[in-house]
mmCIF file of the N, C-alpha and C atoms, coordinates in Angstrom:
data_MODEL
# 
_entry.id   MODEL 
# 
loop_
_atom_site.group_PDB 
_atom_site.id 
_atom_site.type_symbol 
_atom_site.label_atom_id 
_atom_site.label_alt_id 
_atom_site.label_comp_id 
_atom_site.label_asym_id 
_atom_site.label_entity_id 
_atom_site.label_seq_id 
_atom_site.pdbx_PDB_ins_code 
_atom_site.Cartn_x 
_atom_site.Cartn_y 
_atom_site.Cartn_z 
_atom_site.occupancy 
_atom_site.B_iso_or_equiv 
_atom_site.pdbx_formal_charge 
_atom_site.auth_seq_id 
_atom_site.auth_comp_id 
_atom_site.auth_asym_id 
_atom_site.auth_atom_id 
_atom_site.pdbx_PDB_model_num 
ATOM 1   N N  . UNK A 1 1  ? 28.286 45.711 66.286 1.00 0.00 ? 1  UNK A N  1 
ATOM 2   C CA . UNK A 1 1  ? 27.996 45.756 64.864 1.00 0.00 ? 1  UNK A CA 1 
ATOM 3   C C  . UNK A 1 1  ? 26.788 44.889 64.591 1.00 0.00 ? 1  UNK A C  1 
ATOM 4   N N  . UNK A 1 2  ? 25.787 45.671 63.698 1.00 0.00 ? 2  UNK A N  1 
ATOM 5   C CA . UNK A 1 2  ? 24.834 45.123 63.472 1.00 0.00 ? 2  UNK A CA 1 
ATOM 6   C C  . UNK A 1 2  ? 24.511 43.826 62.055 1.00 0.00 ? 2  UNK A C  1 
ATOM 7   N N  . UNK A 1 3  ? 25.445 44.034 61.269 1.00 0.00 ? 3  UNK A N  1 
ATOM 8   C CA . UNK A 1 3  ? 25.760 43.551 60.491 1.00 0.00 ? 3  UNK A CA 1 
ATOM 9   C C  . UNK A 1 3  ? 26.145 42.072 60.024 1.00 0.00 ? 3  UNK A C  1 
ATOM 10  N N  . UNK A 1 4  ? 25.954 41.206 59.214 1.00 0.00 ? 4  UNK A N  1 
ATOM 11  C CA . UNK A 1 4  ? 25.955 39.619 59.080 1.00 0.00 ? 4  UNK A CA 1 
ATOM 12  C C  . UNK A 1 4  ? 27.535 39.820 59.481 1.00 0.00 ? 4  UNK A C  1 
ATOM 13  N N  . UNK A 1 5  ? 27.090 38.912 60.646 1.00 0.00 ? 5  UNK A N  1 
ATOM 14  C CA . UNK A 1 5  ? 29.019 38.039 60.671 1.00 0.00 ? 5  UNK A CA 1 
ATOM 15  C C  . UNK A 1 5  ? 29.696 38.048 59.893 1.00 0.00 ? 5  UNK A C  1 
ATOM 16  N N  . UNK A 1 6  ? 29.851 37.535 58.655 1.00 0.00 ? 6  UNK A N  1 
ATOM 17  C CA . UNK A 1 6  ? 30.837 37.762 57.295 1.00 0.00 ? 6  UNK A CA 1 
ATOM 18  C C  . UNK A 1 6  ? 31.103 38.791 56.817 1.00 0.00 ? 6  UNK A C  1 
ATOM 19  N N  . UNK A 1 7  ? 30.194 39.885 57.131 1.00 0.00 ? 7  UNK A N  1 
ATOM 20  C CA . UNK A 1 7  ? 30.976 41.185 56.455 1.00 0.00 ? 7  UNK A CA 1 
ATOM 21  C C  . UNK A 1 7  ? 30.996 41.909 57.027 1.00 0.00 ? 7  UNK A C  1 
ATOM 22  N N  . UNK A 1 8  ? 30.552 42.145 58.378 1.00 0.00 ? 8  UNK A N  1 
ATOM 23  C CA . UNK A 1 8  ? 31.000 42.529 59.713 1.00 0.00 ? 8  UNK A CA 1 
ATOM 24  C C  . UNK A 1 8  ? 32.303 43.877 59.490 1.00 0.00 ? 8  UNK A C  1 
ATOM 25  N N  . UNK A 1 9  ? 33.304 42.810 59.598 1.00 0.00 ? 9  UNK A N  1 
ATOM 26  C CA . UNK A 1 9  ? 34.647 43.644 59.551 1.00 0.00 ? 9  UNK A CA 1 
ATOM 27  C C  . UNK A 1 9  ? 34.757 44.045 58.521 1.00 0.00 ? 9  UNK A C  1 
ATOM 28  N N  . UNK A 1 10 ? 34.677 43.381 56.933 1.00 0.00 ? 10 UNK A N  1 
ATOM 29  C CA . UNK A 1 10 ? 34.638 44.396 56.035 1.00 0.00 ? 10 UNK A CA 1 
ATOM 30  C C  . UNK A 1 10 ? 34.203 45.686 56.073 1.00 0.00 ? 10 UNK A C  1 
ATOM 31  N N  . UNK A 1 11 ? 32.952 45.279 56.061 1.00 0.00 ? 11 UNK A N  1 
ATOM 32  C CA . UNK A 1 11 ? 32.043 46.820 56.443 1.00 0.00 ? 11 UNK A CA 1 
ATOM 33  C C  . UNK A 1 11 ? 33.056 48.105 56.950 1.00 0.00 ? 11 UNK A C  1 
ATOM 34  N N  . UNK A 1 12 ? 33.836 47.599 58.574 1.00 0.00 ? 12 UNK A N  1 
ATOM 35  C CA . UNK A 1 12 ? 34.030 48.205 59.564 1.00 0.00 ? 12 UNK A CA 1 
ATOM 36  C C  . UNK A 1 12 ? 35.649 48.585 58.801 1.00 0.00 ? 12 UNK A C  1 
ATOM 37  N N  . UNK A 1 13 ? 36.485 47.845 57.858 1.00 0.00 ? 13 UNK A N  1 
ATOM 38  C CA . UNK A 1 13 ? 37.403 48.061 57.210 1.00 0.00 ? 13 UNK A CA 1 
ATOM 39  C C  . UNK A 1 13 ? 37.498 49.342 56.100 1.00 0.00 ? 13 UNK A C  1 
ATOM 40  N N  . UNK A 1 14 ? 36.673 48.670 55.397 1.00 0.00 ? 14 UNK A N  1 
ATOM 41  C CA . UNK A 1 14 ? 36.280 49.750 54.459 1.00 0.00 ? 14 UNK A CA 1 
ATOM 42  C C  . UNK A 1 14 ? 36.034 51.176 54.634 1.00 0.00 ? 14 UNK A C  1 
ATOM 43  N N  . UNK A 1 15 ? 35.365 51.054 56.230 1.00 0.00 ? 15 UNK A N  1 
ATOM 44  C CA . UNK A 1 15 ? 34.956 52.354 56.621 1.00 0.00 ? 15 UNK A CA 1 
ATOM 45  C C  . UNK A 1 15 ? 35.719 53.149 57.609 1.00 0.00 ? 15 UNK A C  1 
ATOM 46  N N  . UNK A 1 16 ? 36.905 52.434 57.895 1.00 0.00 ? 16 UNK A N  1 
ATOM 47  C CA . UNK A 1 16 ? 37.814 53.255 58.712 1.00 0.00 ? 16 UNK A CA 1 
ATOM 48  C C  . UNK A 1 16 ? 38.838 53.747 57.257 1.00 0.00 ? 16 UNK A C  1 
ATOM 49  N N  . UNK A 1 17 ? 39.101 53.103 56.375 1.00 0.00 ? 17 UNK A N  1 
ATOM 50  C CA . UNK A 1 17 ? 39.769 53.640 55.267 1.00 0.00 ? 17 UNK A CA 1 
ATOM 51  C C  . UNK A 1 17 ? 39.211 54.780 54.880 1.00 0.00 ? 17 UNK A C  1 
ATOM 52  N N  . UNK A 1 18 ? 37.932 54.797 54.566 1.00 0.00 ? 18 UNK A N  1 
ATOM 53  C CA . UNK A 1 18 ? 37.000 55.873 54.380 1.00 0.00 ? 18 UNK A CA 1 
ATOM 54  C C  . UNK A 1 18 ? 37.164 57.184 55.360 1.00 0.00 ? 18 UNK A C  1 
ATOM 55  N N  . UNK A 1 19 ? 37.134 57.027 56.412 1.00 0.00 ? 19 UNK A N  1 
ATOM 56  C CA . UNK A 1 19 ? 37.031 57.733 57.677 1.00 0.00 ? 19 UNK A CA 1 
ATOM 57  C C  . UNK A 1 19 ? 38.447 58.974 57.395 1.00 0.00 ? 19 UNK A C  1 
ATOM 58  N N  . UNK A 1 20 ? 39.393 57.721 57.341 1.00 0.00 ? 20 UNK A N  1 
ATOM 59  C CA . UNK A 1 20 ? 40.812 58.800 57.090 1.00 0.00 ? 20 UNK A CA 1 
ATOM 60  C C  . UNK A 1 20 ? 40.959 59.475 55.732 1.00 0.00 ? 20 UNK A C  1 
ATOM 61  N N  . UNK A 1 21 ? 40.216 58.897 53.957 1.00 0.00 ? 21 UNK A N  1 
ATOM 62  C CA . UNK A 1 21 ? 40.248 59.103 52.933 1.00 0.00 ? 21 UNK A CA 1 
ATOM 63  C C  . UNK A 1 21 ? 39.172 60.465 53.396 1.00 0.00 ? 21 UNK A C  1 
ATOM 64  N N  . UNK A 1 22 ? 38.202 60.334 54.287 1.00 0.00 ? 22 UNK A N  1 
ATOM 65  C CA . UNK A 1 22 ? 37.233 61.658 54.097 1.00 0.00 ? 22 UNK A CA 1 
ATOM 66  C C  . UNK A 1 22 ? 38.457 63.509 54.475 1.00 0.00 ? 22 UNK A C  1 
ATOM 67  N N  . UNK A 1 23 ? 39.244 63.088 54.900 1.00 0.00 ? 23 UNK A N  1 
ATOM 68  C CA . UNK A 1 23 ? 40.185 64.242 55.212 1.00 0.00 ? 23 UNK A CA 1 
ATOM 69  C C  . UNK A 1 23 ? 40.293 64.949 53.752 1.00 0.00 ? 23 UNK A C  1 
ATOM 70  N N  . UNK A 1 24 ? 40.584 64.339 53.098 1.00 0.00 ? 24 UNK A N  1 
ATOM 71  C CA . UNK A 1 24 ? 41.022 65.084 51.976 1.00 0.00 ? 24 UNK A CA 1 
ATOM 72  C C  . UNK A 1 24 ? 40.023 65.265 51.129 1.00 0.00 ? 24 UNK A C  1 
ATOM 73  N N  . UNK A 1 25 ? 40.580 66.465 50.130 1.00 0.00 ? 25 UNK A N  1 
ATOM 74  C CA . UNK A 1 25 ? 38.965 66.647 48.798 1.00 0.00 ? 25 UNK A CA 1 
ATOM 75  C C  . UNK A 1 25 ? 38.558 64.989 48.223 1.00 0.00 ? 25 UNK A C  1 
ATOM 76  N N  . UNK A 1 26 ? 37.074 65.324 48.062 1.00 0.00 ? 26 UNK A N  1 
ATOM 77  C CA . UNK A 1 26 ? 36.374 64.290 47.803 1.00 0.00 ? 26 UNK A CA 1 
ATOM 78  C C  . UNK A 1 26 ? 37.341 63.532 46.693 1.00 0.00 ? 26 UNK A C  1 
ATOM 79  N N  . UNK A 1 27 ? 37.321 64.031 45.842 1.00 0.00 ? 27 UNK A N  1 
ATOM 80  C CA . UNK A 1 27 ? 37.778 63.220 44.377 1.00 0.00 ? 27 UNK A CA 1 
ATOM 81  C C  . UNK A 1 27 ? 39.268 62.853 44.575 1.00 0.00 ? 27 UNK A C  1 
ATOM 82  N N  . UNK A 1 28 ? 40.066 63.393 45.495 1.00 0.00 ? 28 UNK A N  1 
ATOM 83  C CA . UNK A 1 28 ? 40.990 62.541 46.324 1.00 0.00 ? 28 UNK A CA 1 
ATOM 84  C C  . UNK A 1 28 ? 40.848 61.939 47.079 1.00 0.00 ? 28 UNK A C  1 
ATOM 85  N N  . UNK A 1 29 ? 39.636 61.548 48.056 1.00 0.00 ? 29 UNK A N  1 
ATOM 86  C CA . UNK A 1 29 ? 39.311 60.616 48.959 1.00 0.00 ? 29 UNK A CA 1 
ATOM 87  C C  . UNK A 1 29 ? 38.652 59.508 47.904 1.00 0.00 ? 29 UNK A C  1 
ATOM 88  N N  . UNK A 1 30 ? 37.996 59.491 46.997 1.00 0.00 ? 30 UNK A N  1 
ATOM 89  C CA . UNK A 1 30 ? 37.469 58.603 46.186 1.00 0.00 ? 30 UNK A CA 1 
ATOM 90  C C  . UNK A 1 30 ? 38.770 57.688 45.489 1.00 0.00 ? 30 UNK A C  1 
ATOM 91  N N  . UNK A 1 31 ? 39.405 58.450 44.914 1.00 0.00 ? 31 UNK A N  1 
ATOM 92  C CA . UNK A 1 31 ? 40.772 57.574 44.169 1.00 0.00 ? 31 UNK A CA 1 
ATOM 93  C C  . UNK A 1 31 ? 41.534 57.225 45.598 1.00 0.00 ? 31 UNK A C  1 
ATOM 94  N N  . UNK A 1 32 ? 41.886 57.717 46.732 1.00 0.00 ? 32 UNK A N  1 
ATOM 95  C CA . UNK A 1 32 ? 42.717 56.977 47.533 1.00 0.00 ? 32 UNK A CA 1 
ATOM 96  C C  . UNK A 1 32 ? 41.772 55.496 48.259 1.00 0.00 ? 32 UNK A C  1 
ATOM 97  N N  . UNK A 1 33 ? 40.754 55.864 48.293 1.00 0.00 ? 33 UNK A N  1 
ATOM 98  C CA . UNK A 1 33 ? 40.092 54.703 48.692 1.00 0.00 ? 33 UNK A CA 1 
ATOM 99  C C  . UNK A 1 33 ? 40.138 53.268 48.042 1.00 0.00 ? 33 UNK A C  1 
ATOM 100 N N  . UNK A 1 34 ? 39.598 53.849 46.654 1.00 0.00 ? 34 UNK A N  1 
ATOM 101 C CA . UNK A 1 34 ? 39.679 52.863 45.782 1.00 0.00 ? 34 UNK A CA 1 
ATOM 102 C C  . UNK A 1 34 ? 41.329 51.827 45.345 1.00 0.00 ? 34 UNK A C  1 
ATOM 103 N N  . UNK A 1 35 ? 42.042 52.704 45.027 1.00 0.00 ? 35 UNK A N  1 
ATOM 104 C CA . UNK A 1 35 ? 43.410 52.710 45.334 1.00 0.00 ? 35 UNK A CA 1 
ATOM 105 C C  . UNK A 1 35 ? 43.395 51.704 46.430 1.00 0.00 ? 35 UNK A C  1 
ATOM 106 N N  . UNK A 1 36 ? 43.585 52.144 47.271 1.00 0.00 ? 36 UNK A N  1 
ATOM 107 C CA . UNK A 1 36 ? 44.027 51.250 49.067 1.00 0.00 ? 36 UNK A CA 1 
ATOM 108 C C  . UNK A 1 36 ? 43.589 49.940 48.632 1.00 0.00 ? 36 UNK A C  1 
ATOM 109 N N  . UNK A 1 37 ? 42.097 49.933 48.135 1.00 0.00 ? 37 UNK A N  1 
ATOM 110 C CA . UNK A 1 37 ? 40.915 48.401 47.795 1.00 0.00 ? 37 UNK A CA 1 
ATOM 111 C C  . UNK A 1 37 ? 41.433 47.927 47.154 1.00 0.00 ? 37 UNK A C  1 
ATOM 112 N N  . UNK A 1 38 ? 41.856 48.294 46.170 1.00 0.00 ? 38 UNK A N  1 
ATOM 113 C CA . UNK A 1 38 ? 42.336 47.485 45.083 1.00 0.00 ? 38 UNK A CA 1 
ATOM 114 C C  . UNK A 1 38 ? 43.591 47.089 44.930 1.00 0.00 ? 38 UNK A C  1 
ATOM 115 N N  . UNK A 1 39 ? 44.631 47.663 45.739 1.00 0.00 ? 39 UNK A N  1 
ATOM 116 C CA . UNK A 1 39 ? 45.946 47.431 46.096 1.00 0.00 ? 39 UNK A CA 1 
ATOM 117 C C  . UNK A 1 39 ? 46.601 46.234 46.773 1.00 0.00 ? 39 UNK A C  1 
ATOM 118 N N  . UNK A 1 40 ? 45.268 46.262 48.240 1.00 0.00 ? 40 UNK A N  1 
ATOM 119 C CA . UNK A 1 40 ? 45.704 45.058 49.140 1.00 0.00 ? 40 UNK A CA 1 
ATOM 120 C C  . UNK A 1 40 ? 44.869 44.487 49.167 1.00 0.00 ? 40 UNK A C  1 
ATOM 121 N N  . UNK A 1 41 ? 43.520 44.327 48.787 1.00 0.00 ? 41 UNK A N  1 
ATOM 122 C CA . UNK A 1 41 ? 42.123 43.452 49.229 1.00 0.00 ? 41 UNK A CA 1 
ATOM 123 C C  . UNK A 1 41 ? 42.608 42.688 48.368 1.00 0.00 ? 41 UNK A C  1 
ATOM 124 N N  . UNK A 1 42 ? 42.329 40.546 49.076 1.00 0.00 ? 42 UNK A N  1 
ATOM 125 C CA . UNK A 1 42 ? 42.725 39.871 48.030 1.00 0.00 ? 42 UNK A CA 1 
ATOM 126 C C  . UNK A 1 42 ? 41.211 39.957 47.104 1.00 0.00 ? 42 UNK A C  1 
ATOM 127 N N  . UNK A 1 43 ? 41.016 39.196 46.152 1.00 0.00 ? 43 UNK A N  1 
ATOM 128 C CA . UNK A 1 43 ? 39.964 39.057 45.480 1.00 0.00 ? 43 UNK A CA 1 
ATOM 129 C C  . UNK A 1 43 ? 38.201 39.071 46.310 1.00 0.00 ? 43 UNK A C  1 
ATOM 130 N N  . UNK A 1 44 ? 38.977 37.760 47.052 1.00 0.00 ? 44 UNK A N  1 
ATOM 131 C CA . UNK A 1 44 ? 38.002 36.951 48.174 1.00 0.00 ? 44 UNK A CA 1 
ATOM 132 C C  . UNK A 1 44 ? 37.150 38.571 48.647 1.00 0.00 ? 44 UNK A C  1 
ATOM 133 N N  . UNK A 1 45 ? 37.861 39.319 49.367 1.00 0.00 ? 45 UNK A N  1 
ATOM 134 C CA . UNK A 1 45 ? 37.656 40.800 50.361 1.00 0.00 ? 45 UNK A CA 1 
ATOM 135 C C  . UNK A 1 45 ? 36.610 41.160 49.372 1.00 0.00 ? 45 UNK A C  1 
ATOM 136 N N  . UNK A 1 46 ? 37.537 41.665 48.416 1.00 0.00 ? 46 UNK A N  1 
ATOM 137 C CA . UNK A 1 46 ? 36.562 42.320 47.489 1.00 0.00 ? 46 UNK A CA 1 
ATOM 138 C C  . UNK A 1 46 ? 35.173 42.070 46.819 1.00 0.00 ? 46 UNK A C  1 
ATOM 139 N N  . UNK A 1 47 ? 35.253 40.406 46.820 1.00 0.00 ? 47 UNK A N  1 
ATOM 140 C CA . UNK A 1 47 ? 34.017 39.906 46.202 1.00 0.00 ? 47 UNK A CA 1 
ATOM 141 C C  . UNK A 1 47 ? 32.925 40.184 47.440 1.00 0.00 ? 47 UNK A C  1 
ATOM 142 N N  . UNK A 1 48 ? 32.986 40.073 49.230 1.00 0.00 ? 48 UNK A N  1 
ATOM 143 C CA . UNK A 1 48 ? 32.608 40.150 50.104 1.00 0.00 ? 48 UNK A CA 1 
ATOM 144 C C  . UNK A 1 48 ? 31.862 41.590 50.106 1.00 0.00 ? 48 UNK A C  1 
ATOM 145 N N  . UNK A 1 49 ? 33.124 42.575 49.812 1.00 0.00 ? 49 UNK A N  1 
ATOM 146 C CA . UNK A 1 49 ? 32.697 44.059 49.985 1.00 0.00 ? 49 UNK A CA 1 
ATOM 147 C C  . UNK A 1 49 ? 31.145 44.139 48.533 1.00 0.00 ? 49 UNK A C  1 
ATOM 148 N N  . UNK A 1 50 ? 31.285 43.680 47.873 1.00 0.00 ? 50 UNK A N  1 
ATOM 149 C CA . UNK A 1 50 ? 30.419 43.855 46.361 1.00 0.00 ? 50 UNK A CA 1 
ATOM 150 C C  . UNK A 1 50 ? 28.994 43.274 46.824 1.00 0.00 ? 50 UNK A C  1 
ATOM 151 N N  . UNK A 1 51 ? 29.185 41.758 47.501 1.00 0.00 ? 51 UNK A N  1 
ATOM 152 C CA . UNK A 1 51 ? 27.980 41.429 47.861 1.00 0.00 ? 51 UNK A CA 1 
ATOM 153 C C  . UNK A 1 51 ? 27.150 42.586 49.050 1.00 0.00 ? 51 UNK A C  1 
ATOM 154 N N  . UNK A 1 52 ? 28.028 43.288 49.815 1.00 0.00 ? 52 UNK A N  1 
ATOM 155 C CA . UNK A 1 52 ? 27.197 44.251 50.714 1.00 0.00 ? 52 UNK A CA 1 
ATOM 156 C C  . UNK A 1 52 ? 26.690 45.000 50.107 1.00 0.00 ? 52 UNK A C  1 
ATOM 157 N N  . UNK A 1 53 ? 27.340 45.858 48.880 1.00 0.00 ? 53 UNK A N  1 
ATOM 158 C CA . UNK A 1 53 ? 27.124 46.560 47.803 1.00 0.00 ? 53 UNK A CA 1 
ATOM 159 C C  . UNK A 1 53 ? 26.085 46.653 47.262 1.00 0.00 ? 53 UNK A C  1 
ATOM 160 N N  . UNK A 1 54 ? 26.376 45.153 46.752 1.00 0.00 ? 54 UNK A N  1 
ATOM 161 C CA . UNK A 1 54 ? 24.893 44.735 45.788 1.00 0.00 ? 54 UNK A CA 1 
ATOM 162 C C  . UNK A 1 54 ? 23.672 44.832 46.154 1.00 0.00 ? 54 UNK A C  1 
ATOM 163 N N  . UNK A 1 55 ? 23.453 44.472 47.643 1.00 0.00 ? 55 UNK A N  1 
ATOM 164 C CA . UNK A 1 55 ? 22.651 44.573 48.512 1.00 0.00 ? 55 UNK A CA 1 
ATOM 165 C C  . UNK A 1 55 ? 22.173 45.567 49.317 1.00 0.00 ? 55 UNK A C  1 
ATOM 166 N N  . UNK A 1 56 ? 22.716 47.033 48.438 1.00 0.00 ? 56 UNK A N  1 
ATOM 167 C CA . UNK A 1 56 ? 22.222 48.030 49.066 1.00 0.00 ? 56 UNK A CA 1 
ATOM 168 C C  . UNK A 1 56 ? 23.534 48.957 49.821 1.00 0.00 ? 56 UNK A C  1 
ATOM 169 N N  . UNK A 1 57 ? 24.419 48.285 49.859 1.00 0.00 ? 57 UNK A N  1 
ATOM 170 C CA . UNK A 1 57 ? 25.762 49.391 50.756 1.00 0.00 ? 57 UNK A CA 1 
ATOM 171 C C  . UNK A 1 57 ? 25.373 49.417 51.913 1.00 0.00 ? 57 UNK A C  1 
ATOM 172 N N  . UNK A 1 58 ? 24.283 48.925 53.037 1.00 0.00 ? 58 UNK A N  1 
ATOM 173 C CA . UNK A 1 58 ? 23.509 49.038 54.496 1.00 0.00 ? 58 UNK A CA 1 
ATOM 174 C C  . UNK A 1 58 ? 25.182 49.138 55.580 1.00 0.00 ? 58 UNK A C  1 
ATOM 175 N N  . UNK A 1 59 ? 25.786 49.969 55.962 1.00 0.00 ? 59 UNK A N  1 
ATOM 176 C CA . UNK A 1 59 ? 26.346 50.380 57.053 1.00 0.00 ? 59 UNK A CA 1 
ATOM 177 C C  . UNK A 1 59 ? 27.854 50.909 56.121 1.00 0.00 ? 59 UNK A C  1 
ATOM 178 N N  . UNK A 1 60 ? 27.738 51.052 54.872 1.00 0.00 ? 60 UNK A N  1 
ATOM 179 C CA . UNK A 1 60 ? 28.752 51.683 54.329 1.00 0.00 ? 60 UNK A CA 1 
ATOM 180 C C  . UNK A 1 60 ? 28.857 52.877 54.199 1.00 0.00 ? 60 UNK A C  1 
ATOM 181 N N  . UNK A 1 61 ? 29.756 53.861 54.852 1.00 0.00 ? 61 UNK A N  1 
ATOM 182 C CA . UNK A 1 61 ? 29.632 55.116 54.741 1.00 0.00 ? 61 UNK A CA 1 
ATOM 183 C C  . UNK A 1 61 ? 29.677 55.835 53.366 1.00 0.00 ? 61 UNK A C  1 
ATOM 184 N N  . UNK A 1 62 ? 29.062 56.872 52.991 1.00 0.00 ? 62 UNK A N  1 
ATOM 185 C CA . UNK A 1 62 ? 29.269 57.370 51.552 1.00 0.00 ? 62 UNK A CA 1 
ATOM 186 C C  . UNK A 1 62 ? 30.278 57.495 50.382 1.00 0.00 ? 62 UNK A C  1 
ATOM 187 N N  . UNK A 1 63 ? 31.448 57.599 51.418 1.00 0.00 ? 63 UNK A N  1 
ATOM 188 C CA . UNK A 1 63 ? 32.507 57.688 50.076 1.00 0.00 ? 63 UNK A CA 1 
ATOM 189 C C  . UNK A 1 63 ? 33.067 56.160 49.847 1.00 0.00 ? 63 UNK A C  1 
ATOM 190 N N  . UNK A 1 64 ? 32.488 55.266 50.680 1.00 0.00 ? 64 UNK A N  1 
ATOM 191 C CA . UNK A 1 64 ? 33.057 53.894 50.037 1.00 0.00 ? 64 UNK A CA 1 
ATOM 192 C C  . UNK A 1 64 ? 31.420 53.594 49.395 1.00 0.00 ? 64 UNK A C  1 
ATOM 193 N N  . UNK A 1 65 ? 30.979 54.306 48.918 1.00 0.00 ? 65 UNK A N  1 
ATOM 194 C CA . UNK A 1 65 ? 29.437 54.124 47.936 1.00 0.00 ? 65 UNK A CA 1 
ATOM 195 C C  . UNK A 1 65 ? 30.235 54.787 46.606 1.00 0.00 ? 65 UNK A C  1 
ATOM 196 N N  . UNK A 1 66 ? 30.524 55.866 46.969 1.00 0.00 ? 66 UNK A N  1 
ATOM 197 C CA . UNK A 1 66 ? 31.054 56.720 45.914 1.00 0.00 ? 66 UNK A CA 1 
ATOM 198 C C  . UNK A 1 66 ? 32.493 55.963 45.856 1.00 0.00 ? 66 UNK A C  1 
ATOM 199 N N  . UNK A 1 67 ? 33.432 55.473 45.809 1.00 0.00 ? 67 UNK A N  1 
ATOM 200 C CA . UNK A 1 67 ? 34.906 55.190 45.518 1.00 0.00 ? 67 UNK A CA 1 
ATOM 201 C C  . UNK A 1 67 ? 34.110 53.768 45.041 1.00 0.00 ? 67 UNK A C  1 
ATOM 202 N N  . UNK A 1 68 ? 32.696 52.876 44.967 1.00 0.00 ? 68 UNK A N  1 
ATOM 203 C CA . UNK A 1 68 ? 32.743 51.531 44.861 1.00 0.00 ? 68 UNK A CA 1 
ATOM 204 C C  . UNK A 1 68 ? 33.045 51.202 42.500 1.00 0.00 ? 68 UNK A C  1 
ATOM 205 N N  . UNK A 1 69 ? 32.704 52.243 41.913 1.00 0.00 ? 69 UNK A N  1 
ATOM 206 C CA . UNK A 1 69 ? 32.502 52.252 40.735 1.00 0.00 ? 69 UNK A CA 1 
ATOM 207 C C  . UNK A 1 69 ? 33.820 52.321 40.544 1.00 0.00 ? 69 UNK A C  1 
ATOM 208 N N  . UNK A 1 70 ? 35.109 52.846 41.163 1.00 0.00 ? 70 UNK A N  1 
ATOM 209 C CA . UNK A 1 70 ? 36.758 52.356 40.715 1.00 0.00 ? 70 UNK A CA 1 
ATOM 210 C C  . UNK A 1 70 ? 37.145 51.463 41.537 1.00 0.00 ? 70 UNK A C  1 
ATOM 211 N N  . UNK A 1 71 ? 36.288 50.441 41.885 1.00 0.00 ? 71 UNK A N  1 
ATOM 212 C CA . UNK A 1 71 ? 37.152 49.464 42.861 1.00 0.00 ? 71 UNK A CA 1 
ATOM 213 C C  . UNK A 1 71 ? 36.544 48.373 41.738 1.00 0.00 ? 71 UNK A C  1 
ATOM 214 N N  . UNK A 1 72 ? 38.005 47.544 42.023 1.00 0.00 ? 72 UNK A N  1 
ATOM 215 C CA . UNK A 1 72 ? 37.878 46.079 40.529 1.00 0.00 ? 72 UNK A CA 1 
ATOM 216 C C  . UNK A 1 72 ? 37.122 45.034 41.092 1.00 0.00 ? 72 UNK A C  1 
ATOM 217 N N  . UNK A 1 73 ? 36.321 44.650 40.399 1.00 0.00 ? 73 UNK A N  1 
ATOM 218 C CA . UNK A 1 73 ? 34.918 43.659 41.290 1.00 0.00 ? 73 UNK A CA 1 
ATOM 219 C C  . UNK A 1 73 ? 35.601 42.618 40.432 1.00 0.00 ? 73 UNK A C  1 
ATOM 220 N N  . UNK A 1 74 ? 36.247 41.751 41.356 1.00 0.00 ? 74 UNK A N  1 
ATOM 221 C CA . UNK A 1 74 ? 36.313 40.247 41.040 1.00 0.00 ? 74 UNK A CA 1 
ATOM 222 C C  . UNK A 1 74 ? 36.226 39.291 40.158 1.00 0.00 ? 74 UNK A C  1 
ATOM 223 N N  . UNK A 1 75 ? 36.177 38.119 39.546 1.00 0.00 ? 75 UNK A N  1 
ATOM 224 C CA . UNK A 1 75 ? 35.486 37.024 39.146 1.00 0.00 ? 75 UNK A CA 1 
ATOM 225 C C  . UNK A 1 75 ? 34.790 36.622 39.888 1.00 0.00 ? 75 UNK A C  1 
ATOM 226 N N  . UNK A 1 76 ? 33.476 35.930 39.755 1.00 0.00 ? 76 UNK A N  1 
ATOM 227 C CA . UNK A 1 76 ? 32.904 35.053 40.540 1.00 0.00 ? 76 UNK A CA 1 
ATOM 228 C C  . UNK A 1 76 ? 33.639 33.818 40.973 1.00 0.00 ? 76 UNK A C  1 
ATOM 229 N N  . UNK A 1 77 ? 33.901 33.804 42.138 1.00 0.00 ? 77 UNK A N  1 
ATOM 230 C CA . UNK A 1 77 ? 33.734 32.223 42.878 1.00 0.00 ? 77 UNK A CA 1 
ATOM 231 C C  . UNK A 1 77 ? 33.613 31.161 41.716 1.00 0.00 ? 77 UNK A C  1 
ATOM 232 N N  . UNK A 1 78 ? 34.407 30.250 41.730 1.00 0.00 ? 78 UNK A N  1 
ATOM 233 C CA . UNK A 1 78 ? 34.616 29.400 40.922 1.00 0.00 ? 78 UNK A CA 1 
ATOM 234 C C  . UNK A 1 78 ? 33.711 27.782 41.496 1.00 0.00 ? 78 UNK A C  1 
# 
């Protein structure tokens, strides 16, 4: 993985969720994705996944680009 150490596995998380969410029609792979993210990612995950985001999505496969607008983005870090 080419990717900064810290989000490394996110990346690689996100995108095996993705991988199995791509089976089904899109707009069911989009809500199950998001779903899954927002279900078990603690905050921390999520704020991690947003900064890759923010920064362009660089090794995120498409439907965790597309599922990122129903996934709940955090508070900032206190």
């Amino acid at each position: 993985m080419s990717h900064d150490a810290p989000h490394a596995k996110l990346i690689y998380m996100a995108n095996q969720i993705a991988k199995f969410m791509e089976s089904k029609p899109h707009d069911q792979g989009i809500e199950g994705l998001a779903s899954h993210i927002n279900d078990f990612w603690e905050p921390r995950m999520r704020r991690h996944l947003f900064e890759v985001l923010d920064a362009g999505g660089n090794g995120l496969r498409p439907l965790v680009l597309d599922a990122a607008v129903k996934i709940r983005r955090p508070a900032e870090a206190a």
